[in-house]
VOBA-1610 file (N, C-alpha, C; in pm, whole numbers, padded with zeros to 5 digits, always signed):
BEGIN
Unk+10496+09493+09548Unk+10413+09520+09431Unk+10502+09530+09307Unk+10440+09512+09195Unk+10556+09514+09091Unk+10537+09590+09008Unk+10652+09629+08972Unk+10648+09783+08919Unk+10711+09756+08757Unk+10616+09789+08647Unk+10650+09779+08523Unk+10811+09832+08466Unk+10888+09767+08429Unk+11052+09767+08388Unk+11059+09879+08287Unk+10960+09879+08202Unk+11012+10000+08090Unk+10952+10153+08185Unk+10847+10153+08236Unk+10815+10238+08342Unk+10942+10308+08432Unk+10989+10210+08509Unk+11085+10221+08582Unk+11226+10282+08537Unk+11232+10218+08404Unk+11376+10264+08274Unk+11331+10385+08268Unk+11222+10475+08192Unk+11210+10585+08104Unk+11247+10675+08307Unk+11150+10609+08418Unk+11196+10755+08498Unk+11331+10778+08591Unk+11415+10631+08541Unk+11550+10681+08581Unk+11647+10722+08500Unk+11581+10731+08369Unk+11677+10829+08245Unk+11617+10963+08256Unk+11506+10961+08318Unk+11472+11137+08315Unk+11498+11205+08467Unk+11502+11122+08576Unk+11581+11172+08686Unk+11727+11139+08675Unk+11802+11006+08616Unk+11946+11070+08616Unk+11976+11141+08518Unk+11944+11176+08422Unk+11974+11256+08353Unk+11948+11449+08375Unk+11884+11460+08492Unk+11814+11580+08497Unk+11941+11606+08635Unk+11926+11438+08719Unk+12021+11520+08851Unk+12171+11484+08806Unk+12181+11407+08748Unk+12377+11357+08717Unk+12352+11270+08783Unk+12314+11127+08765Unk+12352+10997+08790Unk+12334+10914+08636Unk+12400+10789+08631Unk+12404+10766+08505Unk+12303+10647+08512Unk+12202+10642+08409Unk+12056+10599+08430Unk+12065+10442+08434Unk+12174+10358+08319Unk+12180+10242+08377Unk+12235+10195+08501Unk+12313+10278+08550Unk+12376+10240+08691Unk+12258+10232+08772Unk+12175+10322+08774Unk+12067+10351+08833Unk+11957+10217+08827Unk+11932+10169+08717Unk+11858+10077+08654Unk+11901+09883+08709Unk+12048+09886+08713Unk+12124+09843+08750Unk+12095+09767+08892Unk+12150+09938+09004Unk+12112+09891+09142Unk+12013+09819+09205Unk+11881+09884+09113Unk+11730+09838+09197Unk+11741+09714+09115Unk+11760+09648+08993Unk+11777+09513+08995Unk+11854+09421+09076Unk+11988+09491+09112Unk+12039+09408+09166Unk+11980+09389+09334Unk+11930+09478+09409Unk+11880+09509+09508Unk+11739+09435+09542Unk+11662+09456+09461Unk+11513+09403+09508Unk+11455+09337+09337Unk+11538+09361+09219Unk+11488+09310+09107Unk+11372+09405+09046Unk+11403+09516+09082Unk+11314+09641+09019Unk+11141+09589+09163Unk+11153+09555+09260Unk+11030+09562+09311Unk+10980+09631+09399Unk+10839+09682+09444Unk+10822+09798+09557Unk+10818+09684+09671Unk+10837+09536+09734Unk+10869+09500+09833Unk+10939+09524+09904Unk+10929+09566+10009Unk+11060+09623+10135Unk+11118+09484+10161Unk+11207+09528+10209Unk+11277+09392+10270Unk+11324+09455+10462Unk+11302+09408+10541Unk+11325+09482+10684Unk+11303+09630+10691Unk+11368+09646+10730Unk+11389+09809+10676Unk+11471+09862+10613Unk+11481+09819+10472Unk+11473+09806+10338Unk+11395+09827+10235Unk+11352+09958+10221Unk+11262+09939+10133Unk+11255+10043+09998Unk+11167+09961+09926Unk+11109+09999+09763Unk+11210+09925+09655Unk+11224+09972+09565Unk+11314+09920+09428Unk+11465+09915+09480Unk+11499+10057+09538Unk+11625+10082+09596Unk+11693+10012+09721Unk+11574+09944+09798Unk+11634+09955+09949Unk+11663+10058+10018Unk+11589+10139+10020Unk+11659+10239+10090Unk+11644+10254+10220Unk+11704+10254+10343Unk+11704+10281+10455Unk+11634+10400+10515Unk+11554+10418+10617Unk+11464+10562+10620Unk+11577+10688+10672Unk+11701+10631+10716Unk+11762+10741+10787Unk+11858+10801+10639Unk+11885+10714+10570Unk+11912+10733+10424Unk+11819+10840+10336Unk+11695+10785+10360Unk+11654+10875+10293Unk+11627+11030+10302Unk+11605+11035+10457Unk+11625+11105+10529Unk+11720+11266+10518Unk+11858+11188+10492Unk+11959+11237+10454Unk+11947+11282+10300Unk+11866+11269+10216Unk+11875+11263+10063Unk+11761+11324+10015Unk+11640+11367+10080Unk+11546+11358+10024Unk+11512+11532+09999Unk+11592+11586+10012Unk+11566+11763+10000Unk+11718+11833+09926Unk+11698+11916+09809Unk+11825+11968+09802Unk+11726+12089+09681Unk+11740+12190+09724Unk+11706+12283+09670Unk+11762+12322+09544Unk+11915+12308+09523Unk+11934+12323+09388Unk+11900+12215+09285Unk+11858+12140+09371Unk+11815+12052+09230Unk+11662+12040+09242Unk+11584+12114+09293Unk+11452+12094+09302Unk+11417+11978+09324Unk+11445+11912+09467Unk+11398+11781+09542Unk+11398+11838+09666Unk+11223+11776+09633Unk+11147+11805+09823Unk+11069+11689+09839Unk+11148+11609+09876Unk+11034+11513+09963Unk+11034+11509+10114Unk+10924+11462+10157Unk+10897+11409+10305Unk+10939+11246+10358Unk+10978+11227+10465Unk+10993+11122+10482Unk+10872+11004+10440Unk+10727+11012+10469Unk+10690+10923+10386Unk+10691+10868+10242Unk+10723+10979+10184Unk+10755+10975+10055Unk+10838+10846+09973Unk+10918+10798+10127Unk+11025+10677+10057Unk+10945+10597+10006Unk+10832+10544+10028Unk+10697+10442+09988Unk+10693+10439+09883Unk+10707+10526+09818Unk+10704+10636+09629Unk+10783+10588+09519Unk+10787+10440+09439Unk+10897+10428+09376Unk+10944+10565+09293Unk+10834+10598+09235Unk+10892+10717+09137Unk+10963+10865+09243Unk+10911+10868+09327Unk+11032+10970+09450Unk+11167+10903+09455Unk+11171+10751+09481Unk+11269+10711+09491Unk+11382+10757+09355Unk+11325+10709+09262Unk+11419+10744+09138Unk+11512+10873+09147Unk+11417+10987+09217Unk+11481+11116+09203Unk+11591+11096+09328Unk+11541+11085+09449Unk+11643+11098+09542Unk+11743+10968+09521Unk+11765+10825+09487Unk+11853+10764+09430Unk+11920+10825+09334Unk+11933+10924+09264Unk+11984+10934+09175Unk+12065+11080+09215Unk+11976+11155+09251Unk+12083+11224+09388Unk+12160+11163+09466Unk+12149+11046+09536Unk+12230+10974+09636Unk+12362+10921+09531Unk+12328+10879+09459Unk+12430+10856+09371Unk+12508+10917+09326Unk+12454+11091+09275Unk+12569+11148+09253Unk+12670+11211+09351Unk+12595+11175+09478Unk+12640+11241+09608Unk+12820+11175+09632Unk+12738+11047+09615Unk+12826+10949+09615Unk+12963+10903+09504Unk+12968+10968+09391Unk+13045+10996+09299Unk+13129+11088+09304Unk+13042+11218+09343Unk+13141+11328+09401Unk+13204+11293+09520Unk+13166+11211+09581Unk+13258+11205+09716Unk+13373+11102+09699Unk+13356+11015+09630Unk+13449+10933+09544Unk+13565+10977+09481Unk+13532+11113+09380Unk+13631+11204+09331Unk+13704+11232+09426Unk+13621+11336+09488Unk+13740+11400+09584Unk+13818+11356+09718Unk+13802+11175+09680Unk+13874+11135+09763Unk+14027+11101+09714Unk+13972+11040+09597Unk+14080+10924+09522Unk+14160+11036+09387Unk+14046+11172+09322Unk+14076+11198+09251Unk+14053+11106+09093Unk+13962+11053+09092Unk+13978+11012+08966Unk+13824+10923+08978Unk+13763+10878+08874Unk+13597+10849+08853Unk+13579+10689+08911Unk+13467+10645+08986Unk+13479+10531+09000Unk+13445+10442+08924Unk+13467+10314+08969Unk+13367+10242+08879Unk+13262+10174+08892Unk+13145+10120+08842Unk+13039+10078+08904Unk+13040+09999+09023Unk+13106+09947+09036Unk+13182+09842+09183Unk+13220+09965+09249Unk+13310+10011+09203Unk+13369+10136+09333Unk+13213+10207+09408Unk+13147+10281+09309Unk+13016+10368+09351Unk+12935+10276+09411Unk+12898+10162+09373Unk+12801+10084+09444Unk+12877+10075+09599Unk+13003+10026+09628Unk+13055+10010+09808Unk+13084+10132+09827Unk+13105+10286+09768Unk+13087+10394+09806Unk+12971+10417+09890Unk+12840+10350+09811Unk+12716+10418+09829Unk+12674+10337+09936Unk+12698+10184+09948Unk+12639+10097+10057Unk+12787+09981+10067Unk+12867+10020+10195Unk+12963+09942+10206Unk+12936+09817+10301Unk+12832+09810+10322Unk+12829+09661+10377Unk+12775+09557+10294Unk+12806+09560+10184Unk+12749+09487+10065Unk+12866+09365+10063Unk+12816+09272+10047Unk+12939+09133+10023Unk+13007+09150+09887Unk+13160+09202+09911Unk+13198+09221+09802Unk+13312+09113+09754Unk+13240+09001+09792Unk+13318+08872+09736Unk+13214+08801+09588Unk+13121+08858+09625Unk+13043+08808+09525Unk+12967+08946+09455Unk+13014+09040+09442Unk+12972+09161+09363Unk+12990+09175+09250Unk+13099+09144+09185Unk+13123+09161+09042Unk+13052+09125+08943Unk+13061+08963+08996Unk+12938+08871+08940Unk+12781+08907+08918Unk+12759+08938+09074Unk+12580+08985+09063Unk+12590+09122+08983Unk+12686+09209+09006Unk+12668+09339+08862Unk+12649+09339+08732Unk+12737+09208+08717Unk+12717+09145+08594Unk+12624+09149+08554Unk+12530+09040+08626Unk+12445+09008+08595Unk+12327+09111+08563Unk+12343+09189+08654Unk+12254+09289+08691Unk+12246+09386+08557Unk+12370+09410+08514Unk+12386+09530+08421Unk+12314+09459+08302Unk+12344+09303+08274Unk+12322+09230+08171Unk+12185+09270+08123Unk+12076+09198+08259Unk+11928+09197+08243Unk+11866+09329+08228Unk+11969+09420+08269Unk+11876+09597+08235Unk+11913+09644+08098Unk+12049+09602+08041Unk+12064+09652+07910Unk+11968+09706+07835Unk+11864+09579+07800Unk+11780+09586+07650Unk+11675+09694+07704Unk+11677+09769+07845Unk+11552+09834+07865Unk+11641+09983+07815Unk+11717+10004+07834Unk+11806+10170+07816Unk+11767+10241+07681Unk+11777+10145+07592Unk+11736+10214+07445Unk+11626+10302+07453Unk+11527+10169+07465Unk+11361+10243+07456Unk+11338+10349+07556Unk+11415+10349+07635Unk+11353+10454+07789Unk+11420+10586+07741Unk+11579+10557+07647Unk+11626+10719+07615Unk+11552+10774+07513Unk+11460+10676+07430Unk+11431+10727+07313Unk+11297+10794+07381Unk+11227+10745+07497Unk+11111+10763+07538Unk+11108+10912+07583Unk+11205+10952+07666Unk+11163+11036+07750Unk+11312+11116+07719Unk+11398+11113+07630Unk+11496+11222+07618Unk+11457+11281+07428Unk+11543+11443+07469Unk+11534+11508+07337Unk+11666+11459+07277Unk+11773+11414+07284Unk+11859+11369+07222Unk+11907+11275+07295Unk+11807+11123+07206Unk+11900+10974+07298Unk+12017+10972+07221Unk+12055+10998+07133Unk+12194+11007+07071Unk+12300+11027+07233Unk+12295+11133+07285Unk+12371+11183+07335Unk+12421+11101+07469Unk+12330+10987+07504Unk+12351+10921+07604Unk+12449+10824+07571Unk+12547+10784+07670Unk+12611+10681+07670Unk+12558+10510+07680Unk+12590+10451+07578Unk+12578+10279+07594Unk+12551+10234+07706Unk+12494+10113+07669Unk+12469+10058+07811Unk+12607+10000+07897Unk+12628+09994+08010Unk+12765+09955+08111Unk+12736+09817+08063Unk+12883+09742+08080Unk+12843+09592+08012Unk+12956+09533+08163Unk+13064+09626+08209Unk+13123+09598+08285Unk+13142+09670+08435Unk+13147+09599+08563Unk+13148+09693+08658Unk+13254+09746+08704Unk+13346+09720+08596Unk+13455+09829+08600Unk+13457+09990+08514Unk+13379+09935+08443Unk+13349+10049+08360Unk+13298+10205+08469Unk+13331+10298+08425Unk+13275+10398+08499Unk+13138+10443+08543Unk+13073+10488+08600Unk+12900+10516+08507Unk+12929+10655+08526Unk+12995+10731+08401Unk+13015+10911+08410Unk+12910+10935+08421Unk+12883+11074+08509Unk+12771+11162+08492Unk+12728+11235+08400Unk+12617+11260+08365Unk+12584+11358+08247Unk+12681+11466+08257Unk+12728+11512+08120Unk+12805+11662+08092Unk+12722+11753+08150Unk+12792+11823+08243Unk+12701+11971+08272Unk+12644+11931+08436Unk+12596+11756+08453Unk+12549+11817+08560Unk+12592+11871+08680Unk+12717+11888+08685Unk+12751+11917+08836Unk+12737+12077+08834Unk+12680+12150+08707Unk+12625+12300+08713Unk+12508+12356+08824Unk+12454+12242+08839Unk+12277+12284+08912Unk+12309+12323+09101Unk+12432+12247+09126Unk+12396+12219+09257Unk+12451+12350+09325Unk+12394+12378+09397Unk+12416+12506+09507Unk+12496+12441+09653Unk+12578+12523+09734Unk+12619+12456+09876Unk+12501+12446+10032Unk+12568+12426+10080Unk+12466+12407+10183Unk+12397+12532+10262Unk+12470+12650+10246Unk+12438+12793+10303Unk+12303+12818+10205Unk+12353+12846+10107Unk+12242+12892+10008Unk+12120+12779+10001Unk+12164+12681+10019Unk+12024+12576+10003Unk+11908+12603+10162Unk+11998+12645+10312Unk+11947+12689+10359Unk+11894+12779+10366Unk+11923+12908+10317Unk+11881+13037+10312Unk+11740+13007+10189Unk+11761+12938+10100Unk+11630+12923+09984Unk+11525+12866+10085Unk+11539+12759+10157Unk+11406+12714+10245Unk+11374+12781+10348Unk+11494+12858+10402Unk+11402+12960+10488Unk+11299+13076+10444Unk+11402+13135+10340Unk+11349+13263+10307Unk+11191+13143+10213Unk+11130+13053+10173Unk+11009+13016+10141Unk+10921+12993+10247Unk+10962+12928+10348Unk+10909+12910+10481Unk+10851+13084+10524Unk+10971+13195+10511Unk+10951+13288+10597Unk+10800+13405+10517Unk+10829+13324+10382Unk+10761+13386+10260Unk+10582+13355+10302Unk+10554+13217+10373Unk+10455+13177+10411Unk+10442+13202+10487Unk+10480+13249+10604Unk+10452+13325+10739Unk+10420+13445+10725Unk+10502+13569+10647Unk+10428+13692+10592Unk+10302+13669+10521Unk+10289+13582+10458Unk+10174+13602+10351Unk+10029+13612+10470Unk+10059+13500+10554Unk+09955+13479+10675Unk+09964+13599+10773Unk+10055+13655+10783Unk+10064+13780+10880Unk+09930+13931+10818Unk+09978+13922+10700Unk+09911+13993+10575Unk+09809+13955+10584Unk+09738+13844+10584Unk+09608+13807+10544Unk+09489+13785+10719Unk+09580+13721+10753Unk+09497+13724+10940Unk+09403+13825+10927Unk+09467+13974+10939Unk+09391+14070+11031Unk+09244+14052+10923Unk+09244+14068+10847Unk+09092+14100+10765Unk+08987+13936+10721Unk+09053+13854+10773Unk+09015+13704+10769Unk+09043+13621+10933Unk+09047+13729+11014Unk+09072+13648+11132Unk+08914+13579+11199Unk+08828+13600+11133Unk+08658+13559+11204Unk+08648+13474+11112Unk+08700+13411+11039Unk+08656+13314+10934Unk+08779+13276+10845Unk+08791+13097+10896Unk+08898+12998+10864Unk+08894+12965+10729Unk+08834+12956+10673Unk+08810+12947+10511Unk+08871+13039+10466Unk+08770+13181+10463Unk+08839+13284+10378Unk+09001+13275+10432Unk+09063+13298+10557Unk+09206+13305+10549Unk+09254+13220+10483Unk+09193+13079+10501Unk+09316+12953+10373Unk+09314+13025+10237Unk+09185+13080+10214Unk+09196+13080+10105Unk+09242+13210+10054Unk+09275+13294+10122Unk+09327+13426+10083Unk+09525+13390+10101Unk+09522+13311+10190Unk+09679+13268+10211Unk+09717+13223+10062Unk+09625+13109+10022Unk+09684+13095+09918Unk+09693+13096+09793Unk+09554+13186+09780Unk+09594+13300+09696Unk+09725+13388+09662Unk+09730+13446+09765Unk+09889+13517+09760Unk+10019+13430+09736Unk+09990+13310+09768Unk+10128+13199+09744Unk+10118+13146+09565Unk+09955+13174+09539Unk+09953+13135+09365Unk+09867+12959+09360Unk+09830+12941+09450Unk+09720+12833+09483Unk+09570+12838+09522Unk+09489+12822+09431Unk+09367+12815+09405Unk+09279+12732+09496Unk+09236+12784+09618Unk+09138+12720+09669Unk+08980+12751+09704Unk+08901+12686+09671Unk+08738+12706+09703Unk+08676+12676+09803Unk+08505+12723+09838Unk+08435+12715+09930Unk+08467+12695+10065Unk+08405+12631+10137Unk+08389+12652+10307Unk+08524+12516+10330Unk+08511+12541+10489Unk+08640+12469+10555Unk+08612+12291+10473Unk+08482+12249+10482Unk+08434+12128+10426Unk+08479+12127+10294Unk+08506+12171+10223Unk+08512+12158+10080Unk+08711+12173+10070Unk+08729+12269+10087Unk+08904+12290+10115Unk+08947+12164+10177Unk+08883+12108+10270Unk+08952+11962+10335Unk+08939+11855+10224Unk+08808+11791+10125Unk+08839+11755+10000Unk+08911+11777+09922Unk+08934+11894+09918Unk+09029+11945+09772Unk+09186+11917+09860Unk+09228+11905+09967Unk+09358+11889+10009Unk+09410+11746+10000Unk+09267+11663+09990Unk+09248+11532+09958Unk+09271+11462+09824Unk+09264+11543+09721Unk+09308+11522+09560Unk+09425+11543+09513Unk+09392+11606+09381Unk+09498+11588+09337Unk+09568+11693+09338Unk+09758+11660+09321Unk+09837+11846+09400Unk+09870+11855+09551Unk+09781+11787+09632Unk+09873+11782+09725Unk+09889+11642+09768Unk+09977+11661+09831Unk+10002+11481+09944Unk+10004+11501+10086Unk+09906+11407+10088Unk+09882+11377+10226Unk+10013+11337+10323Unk+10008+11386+10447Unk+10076+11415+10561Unk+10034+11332+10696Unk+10136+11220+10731Unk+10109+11156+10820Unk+10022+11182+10935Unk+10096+11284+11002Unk+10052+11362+11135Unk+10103+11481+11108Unk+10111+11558+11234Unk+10132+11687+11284Unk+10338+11706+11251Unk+10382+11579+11310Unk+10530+11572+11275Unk+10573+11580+11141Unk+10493+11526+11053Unk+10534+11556+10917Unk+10488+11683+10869Unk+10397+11761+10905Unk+10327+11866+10884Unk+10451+11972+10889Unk+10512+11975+11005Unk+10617+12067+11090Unk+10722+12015+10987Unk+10769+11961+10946Unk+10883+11903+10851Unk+10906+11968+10716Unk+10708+11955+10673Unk+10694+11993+10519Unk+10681+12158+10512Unk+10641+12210+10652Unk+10590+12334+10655Unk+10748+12386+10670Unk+10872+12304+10747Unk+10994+12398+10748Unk+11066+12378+10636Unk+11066+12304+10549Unk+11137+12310+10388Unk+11071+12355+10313Unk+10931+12462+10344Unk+10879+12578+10279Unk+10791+12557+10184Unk+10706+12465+10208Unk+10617+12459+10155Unk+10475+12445+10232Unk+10389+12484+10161Unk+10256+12542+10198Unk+10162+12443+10219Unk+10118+12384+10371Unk+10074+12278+10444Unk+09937+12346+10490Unk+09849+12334+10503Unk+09712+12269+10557Unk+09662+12179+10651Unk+09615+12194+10725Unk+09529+12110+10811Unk+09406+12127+10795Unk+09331+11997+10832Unk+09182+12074+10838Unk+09126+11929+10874Unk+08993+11948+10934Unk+08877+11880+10961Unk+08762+11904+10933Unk+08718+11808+10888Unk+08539+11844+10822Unk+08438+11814+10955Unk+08337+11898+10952Unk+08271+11891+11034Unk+08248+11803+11099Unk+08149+11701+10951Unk+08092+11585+11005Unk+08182+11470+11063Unk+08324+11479+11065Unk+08412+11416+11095Unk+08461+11471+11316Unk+08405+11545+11290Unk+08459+11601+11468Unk+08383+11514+11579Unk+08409+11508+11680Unk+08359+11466+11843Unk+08210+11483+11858Unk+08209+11620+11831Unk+08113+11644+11812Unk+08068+11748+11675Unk+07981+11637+11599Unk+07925+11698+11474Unk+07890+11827+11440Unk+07939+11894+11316Unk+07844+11980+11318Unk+07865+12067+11191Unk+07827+12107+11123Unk+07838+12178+10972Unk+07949+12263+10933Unk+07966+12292+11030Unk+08128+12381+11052Unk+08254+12331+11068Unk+08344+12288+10914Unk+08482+12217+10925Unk+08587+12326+11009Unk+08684+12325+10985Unk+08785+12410+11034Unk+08937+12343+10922Unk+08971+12467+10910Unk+09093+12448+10854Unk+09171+12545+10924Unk+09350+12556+10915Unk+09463+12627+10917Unk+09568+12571+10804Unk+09643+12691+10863Unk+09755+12706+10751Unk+09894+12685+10870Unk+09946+12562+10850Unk+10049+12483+10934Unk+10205+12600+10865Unk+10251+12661+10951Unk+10399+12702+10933Unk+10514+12655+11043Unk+10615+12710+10968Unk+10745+12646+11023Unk+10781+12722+11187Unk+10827+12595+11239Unk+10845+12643+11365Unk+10809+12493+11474Unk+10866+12502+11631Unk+10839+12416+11665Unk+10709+12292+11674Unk+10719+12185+11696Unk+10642+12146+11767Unk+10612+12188+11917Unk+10473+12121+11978Unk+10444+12230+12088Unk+10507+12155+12187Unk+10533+12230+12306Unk+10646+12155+12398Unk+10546+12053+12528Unk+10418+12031+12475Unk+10380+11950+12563Unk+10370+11802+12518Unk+10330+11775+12412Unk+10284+11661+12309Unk+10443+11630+12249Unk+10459+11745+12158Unk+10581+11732+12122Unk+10476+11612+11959Unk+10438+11675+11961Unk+10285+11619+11823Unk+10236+11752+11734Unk+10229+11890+11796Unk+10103+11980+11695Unk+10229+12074+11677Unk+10215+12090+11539Unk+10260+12202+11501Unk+10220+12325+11506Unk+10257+12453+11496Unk+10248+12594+11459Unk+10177+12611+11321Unk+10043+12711+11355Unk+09945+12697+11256Unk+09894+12863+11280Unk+09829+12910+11130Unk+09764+13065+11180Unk+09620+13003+11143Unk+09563+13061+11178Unk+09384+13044+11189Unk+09319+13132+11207Unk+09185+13175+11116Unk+09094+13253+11158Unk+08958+13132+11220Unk+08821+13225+11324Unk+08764+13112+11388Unk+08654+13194+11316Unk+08559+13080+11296Unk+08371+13146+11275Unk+08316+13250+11358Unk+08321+13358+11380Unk+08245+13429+11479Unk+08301+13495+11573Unk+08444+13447+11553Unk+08519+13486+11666Unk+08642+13459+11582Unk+08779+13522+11704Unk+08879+13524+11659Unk+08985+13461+11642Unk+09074+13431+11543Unk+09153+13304+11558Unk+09263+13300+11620Unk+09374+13206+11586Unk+09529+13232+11628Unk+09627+13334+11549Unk+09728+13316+11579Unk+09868+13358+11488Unk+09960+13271+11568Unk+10012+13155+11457Unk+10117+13142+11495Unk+10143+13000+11700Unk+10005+12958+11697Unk+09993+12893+11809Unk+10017+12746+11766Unk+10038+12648+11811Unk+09997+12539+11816Unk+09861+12456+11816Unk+09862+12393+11704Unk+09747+12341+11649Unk+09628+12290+11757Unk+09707+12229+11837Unk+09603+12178+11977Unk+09581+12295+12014Unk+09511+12397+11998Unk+09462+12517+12041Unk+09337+12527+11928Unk+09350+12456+11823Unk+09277+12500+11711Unk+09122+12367+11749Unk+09170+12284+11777Unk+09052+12196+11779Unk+09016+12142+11932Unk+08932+12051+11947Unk+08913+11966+12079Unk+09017+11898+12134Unk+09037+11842+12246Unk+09126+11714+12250Unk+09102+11587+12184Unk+08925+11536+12147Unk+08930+11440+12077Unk+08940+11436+11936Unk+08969+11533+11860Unk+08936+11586+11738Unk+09103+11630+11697Unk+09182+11648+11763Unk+09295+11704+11697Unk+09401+11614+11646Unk+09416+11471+11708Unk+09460+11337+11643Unk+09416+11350+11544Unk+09295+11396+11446Unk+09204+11333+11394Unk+09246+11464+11271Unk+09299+11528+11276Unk+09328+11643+11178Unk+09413+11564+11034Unk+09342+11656+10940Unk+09435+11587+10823Unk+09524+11688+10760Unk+09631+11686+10731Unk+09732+11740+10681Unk+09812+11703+10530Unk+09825+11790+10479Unk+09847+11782+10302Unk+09941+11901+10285Unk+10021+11875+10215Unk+10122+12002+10157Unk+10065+12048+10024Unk+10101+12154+09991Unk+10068+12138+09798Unk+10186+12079+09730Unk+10165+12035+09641Unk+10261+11972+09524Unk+10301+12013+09414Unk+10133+12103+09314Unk+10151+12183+09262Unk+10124+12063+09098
//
């Protein structure tokens, strides 16, 4: 699919500039890579190419406020942010090898060394050439001082420095763990808190859960399964991505609408998906708290406890976004 060039310019000057990658380098790659397009190539895919185990590796870092999910790679505009993290990943690791800044050739076989680098210079060339005239308009677009940005790269020897300052944001790997637990663990109390007086009714608990988290939700299990469907949250493959989004601490949902079950019937069902295994039979449903209509719910069980066997494939799952 093709993805508009000045579009693409203004949101890799406002993600490299926010994470420390330098925005034409950025602008640069996905031309030289796919020509700015969301076509995958194998498993290869979006503007970047990015590999899923790549992204994988890139797509969460708490000090810089990046949370994506693995589907997310689909996302050119996700991509921008975590490319541009990958990049600076890749700069710093450059430094502290050689001691000294690379240059666009160096960072590009830093970042992907099986690249043919008999004919690289050339295609950078080229590459840097055709993105030039977009850099102006995109700093003037979306920065408070395009003054402050550096020219466009004309050579791939040239460096692509990082923004001044950014290597301030990033936290190490202890503390980035301890931030997603202690949010994860933050959503498990809130549900511990809220169960006992919402355990006969699945609605009110979603919606008292997330209340206390600072998320606004309405009416019966039927209506909460729409609204998880709009706008604010993103939808969630399965149960495996559920368990993924729910352990980097953010506040996941399941739910089924009535008229959607095995067997029909006016009464949706929702839970509130937290961190913790998948269940050891499926090795598919995540850990969910639930109150039931009339009766009493879980804490903390596996989702295939919450619905039928034909009905629990059939569950939809959404994080908030916010």
């Amino acid at each position: 699919m093709a993805i508009d060039p000045e579009d693409f310019a203004q949101e890799c000057f406002q993600q490299g500039s926010r994470i420390g990658a330098h925005p034409h380098y950025m602008l640069c790659i996905a031309q030289l890579r796919s020509g700015i397009s969301d076509v995958s190539q194998g498993d290869q895919i979006g503007p970047f190419r990015l590999k899923q185990a790549d992204w994988d590796a890139n797509c969460n870092d708490v000090g810089l406020d990046i949370h994506f999910l693995p589907t997310q790679i689909n996302d050119w505009l996700s991509q921008c942010a975590v490319f541009a993290l990958m990049a600076r990943r890749a700069f710093e690791a450059f430094v502290t090898k050689n001691n000294r800044n690379p240059s666009v050739r160096e960072l590009y076989l830093q970042q992907f060394p099986d690249a043919q680098a008999n004919t690289l210079s050339a295609d950078l060339i080229a590459a840097l050439s055709v993105t030039a005239a977009l850099t102006g308009p995109a700093a003037e677009a979306v920065l408070d001082d395009p003054q402050s940005v550096s020219p466009p790269i004309t050579d791939p020897d040239q460096s692509p420095t990082m923004p001044e300052g950014a290597s301030n944001t990033e936290i190490d790997a202890d503390q980035e763990h301890a931030v997603v637990a202690g949010k994860a663990a933050a959503i498990i109390a809130e549900c511990e808190k809220e169960w006992p007086a919402n355990r006969g009714d699945c609605s009110a608990f979603v919606r008292a859960v997330g209340s206390g988290l600072g998320v606004q939700l309405t009416g019966n299990a039927n209506q909460i399964v729409d609204q998880i469907r709009g706008p604010h949250w993103h939808r969630l493959s399965d149960g495996r991505d559920a368990k993924i989004a729910a352990g980097s601490g953010q506040f996941v949902i399941g739910g089924l609408k009535g008229s959607d079950q095995s067997v029909p019937s006016e009464h949706g069902h929702v839970v509130v998906v937290v961190a913790g295994e998948l269940d050891s039979v499926h090795h598919a449903y995540p850990l969910a708290y639930w109150g039931k209509l009339g009766d009493v719910g879980e804490k903390k069980k596996s989702i295939n406890f919450a619905w039928r066997d034909p009905d629990r494939d059939h569950v939809i799952y959404a994080a908030f976004v916010g």
